[in-house]
C-alpha positions in Angstrom: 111.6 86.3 94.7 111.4 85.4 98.2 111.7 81.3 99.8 115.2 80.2 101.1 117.2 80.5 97.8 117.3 76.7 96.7 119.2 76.3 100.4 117.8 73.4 102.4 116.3 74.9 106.2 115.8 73.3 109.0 112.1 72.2 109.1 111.7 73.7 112.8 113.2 76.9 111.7 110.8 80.2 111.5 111.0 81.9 107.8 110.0 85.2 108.0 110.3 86.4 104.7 109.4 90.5 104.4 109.9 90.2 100.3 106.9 87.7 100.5 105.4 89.2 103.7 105.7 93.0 101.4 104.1 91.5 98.2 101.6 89.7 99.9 99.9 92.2 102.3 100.7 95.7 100.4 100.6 94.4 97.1 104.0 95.7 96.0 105.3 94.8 92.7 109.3 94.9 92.9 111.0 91.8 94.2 113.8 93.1 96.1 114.6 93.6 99.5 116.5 96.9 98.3 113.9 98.4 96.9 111.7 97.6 100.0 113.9 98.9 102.0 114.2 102.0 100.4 110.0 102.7 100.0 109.9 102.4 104.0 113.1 105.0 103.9 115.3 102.0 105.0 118.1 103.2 102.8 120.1 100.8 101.1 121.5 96.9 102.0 125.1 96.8 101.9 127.2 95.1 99.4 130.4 92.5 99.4 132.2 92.8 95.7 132.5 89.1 94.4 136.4 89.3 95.3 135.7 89.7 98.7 133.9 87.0 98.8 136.3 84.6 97.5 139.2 86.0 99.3 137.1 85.5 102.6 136.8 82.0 101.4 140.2 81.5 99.5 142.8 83.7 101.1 144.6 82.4 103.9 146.2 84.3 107.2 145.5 88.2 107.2 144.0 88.7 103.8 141.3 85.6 104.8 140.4 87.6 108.2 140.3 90.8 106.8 137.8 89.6 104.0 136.4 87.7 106.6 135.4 91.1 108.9 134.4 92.6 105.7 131.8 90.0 104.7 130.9 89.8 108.4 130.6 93.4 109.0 128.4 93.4 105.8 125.8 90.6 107.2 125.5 92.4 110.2 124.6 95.4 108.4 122.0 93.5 106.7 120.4 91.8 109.8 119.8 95.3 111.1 118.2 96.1 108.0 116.3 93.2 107.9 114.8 94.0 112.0 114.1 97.4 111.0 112.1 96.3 108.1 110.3 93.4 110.2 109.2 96.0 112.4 107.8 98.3 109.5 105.9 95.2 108.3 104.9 93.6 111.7 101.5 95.4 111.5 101.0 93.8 108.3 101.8 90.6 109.3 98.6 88.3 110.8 100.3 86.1 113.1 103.7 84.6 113.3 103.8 80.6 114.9 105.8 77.9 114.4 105.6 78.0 110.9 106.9 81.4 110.3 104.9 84.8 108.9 101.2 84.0 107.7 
């Protein structure tokens, strides 16, 4: 549904949010950045199981690090995504300031 989630931002941060920025400007109906991603032939966002995630944050000495890469290589992934699809929408998007996307 777009917004930060419930998690508290830093006031001076920039949201750019291209769910919001999507629904806004081209009137799309679905809520999800996958399914964003896919009408501008993004492909997919990649996906941590829920296991990984608590290994990451549970395991301890190899196990943690190699959940650790796992969920880090799978953030990276979806930063890319997430430039590649700010670059699709930037022509859609009025002005960006200090406040974020208009």
């Amino acid at each position: 549904s777009g917004g930060t989630g419930g998690v508290i931002v830093n006031p001076r941060s920039k949201i750019i949010d291209p769910v919001l920025i999507a629904r806004k400007h081209l009137r799309f109906s679905y809520n999800s950045l996958a399914r964003i991603l896919q009408h501008f032939g993004l492909g997919s966002k990649s996906s941590v199981e829920g296991h990984m995630w608590l290994r990451a944050l549970l395991a301890t000495g190899k196990e943690q690090r190699q959940a650790m890469d796992e969920v880090v290589e799978h953030c990276i992934v979806d930063v890319v995504k997430l430039e590649q699809l700010v670059g699709k929408l930037r022509k859609f998007i009025p002005r960006i300031d200090e406040y974020g996307s208009k």
